[in-house]
VEXMAR-35354 format. One record per atom (N, C-alpha, C, O): x, y, z. Coordinates in steps of 0.02 Angstrom, whole numbers, plus 50000, padded with zeros to 5 digits. Each point is the difference from the previous one (the first is absolute). Layout:
<rs>
XYZ/...
</rs>
This chain:
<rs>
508745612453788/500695002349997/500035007450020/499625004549983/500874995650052/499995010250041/500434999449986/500244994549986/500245014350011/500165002749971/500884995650025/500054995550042/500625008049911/500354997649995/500525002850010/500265001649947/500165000550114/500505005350011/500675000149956/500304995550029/500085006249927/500394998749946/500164994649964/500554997749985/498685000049998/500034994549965/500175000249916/499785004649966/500634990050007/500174997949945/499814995249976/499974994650028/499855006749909/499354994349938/500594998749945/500365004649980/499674990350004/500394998649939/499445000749951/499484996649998/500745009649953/499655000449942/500064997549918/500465001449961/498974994650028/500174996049933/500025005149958/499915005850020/500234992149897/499885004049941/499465000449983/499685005049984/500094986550019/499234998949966/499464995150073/500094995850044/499325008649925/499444995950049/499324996449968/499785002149946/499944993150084/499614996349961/499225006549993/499965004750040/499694994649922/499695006749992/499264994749940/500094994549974/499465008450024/499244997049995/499875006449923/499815005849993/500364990149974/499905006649912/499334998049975/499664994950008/500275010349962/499454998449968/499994999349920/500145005149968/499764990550006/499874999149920/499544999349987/499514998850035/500605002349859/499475004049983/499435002450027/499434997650002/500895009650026/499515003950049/499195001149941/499925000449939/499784999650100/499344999449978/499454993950025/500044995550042/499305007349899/499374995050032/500254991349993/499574995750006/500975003049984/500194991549989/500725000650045/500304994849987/500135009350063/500435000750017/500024995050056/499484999750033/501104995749988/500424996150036/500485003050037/500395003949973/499654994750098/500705002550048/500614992549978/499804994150002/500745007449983/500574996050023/500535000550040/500145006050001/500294990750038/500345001450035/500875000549982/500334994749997/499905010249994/500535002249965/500635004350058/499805002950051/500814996949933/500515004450045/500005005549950/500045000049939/499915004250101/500085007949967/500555003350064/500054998150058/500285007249908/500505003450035/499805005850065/499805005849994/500344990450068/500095005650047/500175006349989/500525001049969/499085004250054/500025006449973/500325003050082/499894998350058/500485006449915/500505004150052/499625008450024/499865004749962/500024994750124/499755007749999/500175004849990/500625000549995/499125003749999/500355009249974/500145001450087/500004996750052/500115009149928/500265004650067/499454999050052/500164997950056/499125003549928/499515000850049/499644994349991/499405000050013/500854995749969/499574992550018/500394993050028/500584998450013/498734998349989/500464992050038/499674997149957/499575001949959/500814990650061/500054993249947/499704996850049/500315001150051/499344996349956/499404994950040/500094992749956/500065000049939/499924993550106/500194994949993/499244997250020/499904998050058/499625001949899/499204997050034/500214992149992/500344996949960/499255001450103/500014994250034/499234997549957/499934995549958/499575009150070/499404998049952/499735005349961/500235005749996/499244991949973/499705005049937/499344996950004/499834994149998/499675013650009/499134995650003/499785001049923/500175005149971/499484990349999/499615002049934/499295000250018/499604996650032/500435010549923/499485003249994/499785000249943/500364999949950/498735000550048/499605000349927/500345005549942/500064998949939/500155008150106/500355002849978/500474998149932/499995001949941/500244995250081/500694997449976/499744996249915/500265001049945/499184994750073/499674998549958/499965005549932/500234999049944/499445006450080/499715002849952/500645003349964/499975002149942/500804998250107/500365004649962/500414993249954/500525001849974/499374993950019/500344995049971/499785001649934/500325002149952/498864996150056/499295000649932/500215007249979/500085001049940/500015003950100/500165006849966/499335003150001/499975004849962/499214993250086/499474999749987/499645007850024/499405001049989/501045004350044/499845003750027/499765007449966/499575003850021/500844996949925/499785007849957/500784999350020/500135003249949/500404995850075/500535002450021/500634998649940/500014995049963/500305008550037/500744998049960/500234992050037/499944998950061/500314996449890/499974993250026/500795000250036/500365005049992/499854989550046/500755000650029/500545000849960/500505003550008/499224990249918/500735001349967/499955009849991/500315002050049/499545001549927/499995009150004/500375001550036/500435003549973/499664996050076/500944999350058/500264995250009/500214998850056/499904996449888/500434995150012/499844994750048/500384995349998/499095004350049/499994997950067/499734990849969/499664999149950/500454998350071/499994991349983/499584994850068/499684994949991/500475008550075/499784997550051/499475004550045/500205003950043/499214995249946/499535001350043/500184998050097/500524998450029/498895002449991/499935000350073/500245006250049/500475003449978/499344997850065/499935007150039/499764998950082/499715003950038/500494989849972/499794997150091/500774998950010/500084994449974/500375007150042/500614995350023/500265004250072/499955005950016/500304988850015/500314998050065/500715000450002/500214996649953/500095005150068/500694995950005/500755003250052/499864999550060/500625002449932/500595003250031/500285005849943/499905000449940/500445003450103/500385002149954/500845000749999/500415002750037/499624993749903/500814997250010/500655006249992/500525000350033/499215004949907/500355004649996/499725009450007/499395001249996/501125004450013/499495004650009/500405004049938/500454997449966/499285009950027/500195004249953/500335004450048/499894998950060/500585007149921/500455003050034/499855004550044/500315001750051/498995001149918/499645004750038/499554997550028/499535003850013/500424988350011/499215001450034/500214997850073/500484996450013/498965007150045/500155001750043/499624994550049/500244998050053/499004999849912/499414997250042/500194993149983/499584996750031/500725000049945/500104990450006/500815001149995/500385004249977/499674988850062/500724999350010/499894991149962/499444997649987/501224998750002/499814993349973/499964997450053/500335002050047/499244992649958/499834994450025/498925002350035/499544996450019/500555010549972/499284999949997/499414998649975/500085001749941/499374996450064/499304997549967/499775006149972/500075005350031/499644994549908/499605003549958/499824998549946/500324996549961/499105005950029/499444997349947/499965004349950/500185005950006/499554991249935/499945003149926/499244999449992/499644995150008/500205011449971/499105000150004/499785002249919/500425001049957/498894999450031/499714999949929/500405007549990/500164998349943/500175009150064/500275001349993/500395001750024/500015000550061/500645001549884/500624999550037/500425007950015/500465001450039/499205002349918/500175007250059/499385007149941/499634999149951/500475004350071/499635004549990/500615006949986/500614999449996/499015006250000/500475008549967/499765001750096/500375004350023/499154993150026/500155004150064/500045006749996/500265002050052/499585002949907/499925005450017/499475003549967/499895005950016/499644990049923/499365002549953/499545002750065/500144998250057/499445005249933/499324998750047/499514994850005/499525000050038/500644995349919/499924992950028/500314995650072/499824997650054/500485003049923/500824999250052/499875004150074/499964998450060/500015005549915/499885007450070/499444997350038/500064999150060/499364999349906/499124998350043/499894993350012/499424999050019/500994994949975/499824994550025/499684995949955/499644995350015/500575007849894/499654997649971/500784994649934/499944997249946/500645003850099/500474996749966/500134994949962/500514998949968/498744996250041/500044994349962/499685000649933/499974995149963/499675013350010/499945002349957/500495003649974/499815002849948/500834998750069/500365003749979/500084997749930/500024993949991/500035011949940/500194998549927/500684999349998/500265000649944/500044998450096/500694997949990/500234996250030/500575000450024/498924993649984/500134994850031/500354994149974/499864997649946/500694999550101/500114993949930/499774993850047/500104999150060/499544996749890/499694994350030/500294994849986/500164998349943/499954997850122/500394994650002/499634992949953/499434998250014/500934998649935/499954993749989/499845005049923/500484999249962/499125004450014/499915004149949/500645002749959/500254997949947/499975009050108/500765005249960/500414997550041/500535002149977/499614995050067/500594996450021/500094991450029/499594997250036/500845000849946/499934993350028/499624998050054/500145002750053/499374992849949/499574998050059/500164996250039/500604998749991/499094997250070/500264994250051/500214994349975/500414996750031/499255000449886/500004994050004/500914998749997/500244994650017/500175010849961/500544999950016/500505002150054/500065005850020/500424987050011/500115001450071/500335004850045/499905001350059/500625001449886/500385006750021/499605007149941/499854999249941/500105005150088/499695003549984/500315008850035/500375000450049/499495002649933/500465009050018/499355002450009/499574998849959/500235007250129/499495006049987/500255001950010/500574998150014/499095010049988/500185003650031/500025000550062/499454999050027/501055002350011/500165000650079/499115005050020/499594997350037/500325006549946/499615003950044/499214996849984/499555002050036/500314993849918/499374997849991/499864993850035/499484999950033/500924994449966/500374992250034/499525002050066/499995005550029/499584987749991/499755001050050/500264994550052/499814994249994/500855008750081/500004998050042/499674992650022/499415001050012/500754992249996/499464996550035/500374998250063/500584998050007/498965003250036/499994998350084/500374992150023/500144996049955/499945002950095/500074993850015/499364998550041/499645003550035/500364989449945/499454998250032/499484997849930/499474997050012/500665004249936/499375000349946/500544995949950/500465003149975/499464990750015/500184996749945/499955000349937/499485001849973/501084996449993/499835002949929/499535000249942/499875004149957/499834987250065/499404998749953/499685002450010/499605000749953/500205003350117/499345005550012/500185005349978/499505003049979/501105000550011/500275006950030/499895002949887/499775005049972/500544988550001/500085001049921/499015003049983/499775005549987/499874987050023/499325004749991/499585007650021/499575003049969/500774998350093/500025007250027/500095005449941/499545003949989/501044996449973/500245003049972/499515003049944/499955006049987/499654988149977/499265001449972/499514999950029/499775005250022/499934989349985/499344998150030/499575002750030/499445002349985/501124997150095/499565001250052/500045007550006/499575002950033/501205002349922/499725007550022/499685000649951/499625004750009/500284992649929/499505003449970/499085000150030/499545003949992/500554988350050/499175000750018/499895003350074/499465000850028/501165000949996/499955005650056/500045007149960/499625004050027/500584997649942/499785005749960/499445002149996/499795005250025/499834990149936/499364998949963/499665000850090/499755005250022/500304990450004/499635000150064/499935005550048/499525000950038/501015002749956/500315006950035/499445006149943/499565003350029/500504997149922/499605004549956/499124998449991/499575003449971/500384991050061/499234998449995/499595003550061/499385000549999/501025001850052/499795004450059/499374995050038/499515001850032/500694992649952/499404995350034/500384999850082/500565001150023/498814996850004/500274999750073/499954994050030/499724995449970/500595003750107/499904995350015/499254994850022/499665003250040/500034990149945/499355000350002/499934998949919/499714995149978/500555009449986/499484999449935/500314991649978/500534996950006/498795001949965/500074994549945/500204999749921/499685001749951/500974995350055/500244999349911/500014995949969/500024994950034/499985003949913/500104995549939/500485000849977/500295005549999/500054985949963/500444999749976/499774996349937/500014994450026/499825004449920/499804995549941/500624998449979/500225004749966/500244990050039/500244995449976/500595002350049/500575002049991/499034997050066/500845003650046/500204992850044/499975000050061/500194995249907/500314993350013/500665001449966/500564998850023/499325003649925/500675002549981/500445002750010/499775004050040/500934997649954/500735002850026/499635007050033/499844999650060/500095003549923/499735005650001/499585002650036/500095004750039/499214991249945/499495002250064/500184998050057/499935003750049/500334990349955/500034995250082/500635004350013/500194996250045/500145007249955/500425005750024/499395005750045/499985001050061/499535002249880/499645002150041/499404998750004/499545003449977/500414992050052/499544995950059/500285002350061/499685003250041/501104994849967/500204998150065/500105009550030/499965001850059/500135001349901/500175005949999/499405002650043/500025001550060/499444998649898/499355003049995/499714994750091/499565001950039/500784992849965/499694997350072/500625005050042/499835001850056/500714999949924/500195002750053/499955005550015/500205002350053/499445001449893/499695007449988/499504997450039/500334994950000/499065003350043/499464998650017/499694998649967/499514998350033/500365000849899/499405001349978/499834992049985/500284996150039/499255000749905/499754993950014/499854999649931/499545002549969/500904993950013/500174996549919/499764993249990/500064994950033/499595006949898/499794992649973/500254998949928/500095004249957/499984990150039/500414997449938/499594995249959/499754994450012/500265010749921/499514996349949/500444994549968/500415003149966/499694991250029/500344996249917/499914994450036/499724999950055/500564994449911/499764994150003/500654993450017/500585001849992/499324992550027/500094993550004/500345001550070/500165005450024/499914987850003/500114998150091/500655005650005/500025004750039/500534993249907/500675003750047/499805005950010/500105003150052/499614999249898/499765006150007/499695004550081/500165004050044/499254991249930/499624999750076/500495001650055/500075005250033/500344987449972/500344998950084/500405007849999/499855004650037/500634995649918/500415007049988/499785004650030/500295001950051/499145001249926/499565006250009/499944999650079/500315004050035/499364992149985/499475001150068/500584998250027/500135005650021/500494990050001/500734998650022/500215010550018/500055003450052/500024998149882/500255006150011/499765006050024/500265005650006/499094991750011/499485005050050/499465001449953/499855005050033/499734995149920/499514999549948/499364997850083/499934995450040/499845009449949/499274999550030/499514995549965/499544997650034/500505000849898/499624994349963/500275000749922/500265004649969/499564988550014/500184998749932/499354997449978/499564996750026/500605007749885/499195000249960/500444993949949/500585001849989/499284992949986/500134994549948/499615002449946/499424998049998/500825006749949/499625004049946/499774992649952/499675000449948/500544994150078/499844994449947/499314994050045/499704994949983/500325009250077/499494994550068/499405003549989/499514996550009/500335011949966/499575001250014/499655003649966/500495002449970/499025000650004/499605002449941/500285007549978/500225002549948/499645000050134/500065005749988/500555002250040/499785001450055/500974999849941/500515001350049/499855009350013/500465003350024/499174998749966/499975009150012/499454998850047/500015003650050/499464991949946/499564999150040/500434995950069/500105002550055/499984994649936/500344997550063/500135004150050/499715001150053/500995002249908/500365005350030/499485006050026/500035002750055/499524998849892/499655005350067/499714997550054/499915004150045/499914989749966/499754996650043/500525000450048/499915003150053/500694993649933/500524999250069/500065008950026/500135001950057/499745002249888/500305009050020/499155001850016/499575002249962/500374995950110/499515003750050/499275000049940/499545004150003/500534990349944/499325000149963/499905007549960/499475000649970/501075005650026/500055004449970/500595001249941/500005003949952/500374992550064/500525000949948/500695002850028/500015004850038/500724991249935/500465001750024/500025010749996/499585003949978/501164997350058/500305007350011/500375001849931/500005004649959/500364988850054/500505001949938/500174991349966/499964994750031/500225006349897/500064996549928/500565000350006/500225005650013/500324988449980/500685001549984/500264995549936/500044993850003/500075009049956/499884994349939/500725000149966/500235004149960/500104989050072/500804998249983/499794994549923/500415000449954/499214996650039/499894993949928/499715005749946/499465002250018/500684999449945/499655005649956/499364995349956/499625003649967/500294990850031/499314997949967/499484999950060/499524996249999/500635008250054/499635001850080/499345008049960/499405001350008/501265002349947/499475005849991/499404999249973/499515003450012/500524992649954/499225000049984/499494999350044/499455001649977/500544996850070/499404998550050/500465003750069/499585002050040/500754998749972/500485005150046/499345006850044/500105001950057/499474999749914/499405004850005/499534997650047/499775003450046/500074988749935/499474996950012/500054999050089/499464999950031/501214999450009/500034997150041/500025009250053/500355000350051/499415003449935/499915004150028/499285000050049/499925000950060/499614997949888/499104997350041/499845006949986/500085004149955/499574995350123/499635007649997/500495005050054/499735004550031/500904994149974/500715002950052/500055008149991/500285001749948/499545002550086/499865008249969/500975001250028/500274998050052/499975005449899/500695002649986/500644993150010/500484999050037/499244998049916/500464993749993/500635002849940/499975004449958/500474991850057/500574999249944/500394995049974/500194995150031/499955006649891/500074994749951/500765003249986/500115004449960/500574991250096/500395000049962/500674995049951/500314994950011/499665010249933/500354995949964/500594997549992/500455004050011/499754989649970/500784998850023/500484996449949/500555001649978/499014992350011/500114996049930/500025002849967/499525003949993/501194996449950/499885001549917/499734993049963/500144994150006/499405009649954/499844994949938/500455003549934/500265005650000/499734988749936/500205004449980/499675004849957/499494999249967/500935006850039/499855005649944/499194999749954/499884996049955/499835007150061/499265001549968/499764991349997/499674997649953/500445000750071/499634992450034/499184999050030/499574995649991/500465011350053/499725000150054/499645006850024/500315005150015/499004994249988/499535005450028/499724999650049/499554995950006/500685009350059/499735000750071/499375003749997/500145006049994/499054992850009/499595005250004/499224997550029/499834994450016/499675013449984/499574998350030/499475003449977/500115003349949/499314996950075/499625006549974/500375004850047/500334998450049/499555008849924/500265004250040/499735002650057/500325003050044/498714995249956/499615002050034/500244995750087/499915002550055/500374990949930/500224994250071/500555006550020/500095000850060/500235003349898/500735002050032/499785005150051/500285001150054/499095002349918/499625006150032/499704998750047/500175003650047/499394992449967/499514995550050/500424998650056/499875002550055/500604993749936/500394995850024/500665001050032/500194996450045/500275010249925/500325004150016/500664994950001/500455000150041/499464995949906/500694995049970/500425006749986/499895005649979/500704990250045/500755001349959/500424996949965/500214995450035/500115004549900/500514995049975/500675003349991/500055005349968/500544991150063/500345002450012/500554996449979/500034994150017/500515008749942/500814995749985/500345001650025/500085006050012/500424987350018/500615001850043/500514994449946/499844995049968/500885008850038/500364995649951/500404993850045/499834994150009/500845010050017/500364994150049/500115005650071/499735005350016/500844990250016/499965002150074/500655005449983/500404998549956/499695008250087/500535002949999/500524998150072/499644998850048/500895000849964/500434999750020/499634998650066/499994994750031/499725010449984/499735003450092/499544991149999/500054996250047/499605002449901/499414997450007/500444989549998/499774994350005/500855008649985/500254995149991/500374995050062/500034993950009/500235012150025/500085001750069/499574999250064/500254999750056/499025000049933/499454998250040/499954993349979/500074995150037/499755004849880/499994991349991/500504994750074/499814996150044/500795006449938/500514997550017/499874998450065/500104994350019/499705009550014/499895003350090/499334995750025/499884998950059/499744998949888/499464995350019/500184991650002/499854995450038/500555005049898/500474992149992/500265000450094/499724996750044/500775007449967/500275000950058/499694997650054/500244995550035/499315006949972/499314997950039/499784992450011/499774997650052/500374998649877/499854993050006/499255002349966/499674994850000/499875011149969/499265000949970/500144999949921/499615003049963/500984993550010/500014999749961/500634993449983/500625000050001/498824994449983/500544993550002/500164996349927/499695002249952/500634994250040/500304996649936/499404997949987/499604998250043/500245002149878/499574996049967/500034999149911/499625001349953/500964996250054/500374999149931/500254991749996/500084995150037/499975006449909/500174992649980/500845001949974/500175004549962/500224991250065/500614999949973/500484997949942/499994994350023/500365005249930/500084997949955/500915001849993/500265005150024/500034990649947/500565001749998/500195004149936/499545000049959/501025003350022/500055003049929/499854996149942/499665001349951/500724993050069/499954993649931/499044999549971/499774997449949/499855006050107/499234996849975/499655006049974/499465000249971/501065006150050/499655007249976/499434999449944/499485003150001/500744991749944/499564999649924/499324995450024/499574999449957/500364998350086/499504995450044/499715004650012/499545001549962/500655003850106/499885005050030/499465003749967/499495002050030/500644999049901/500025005949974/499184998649960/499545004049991/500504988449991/499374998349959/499414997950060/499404999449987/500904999550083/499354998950043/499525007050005/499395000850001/501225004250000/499785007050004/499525002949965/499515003550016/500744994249926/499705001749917/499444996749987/499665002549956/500064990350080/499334996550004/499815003750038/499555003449975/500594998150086/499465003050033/499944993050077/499585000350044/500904995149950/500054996450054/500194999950088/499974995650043/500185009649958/500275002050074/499645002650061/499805005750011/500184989750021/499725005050072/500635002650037/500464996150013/499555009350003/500485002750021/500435005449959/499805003749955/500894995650074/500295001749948/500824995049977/500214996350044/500165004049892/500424997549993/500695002950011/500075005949983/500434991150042/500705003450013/500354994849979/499854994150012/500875008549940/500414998150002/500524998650057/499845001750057/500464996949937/500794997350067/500434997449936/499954994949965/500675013250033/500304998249974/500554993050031/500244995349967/499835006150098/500654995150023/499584992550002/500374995150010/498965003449984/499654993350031/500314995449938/500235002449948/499734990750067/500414995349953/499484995849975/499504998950034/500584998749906/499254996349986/499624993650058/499454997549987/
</rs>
């Protein structure tokens, strides 16, 4: 859908919207109408078509992070991938007109002027508000950003791709962009069959470099090496999956570790070999004091390892995502679901069942 020269949306009161009850470690999504919210001066009302779920989303349901939980701002609906138009604008904004495409990302605006903000480091800004957390998230269909944060989508890039952009794939072009690996090097992905890694796989093949994908069973498999995966390790086919992998990485050991499954860190180290100035970066949250990344310190010295955290993608990084979709180097690999199955959705997620990733469609009919 491109853009819309004085187009008019009939706007409801209420929209079907994905809540979460009793938030916590036993918490359920249901599907409920909650009230369309109206923009301020400097924002638009976006009408998402789809919404990607993310592990993310998971943890802010459980509340599992160290973080203040959603109900703490009121917020009821997680998700932070959405797609869609925008039906209405605010008085002052200058950059969307209605009937244009734009997306809602893990956050939804920032203060833009901290020295966070200033150095490219905006997706750390402390005055950030994060979408699906302090303000209503994707799983609900009309939704308000801010005009200046709302990321533009192109024509040419469909929505079920364009919604996972919004997380996914800039966060693992981020991560990929800060690993200073080059083209040539060999990476790892440990459990990157998932939403997440198989984003960057395809990334990391279109970066040059030559990605292998650790996790297990056929879809898996076909997925991976389909999306450009130089080889797949079956952590369940073979004794040793770190041994493998140094074997396929020139018998020395991958460049760089990219670790989207967080039960990856524990052995996350191992798939380095004997690789002199390799890097381990991190991407997956586990939750909160869950989880210890480490080594002797003497491998870090020898070896001239780095470990490195990147959180999500900023705007710019969101914008390249986008520009690679464009390209056709970055293709659908979601499973679709209509709103009515969101609570389906939500527990395949929560097993741990998905190759790929999952998207809602709000308009799809059962």
């Amino acid at each position: 859908m491109g853009s819309v020269t004085d187009a008019y949306f009939e706007i409801p009161t209420h929209c079907k919207a994905g809540v979460v009850v009793n938030e916590g470690s036993d918490f359920h999504i249901e599907v409920q109408m909650v009230s369309v919210p109206e923009p301020g001066p400097e924002e638009i009302l976006i009408r998402l078509n789809v919404t990607g779920l993310c592990s993310s989303d998971i943890h802010m349901m459980k509340g599992d992070l160290g973080v203040p939980p959603m109900s703490t701002f009121g917020v009821r609906s997680p998700g932070h991938e959405g797609a869609g138009v925008v039906v209405k604008v605010g008085q002052c904004v200058k950059t969307f007109k209605v009937g244009d495409r734009a997306g809602i990302k893990p956050l939804l605006d920032t203060c833009g002027s901290c020295e966070l903000c200033l150095n490219g480091k905006e997706t750390y800004c402390r005055a950030a508000v994060h979408t699906g957390l302090m303000a209503a998230g994707t799983y609900q269909q009309y939704v308000v950003s801010p005009a200046r944060y709302a990321s533009p989508i192109p024509d040419g890039v469909p929505d079920e791709i364009a919604a996972p952009i919004m997380c996914s794939a800039s966060t693992m072009y981020r991560s990929l962009v800060e690993s200073n690996l080059e083209a040539g090097a060999w990476v790892v992905f440990p459990g990157g069959g998932g939403g997440v890694g198989i984003q960057g796989v395809q990334l990391a093949k279109a970066m040059g470099m030559r990605p292998i994908v650790v996790d297990t069973g056929d879809s898996k498999r076909d997925l991976s090496l389909d999306m450009g995966a130089a080889a797949f390790v079956d952590f369940k086919e073979v004794e040793d999956p770190a041994k493998a992998v140094i074997e396929i990485a020139d018998g020395v050991g991958v460049h760089g570790v990219f670790v989207t499954a967080p039960a990856a860190y524990k052995t996350a180290i191992s798939y380095v070999g004997d690789r002199i100035g390799a890097v381990v970066m991190c991407i997956g949250l586990p939750p909160a004091g869950s989880m210890v990344l480490g080594a002797d310190p003497c491998q870090y010295v020898f070896q001239n390892i780095s470990i490195k955290g990147t959180l999500v993608g900023s705007r710019k990084d969101t914008a390249a995502a986008l520009g690679f979709a464009g390209e056709g180097l970055l293709r659908q690999i979601c499973k679709v679901y209509p709103i009515s199955r969101l609570p389906e959705a939500v527990e395949e997620l929560r097993n741990g069942q998905v190759a790929g990733r999952l998207v809602i469609d709000f308009n799809q009919k059962e």
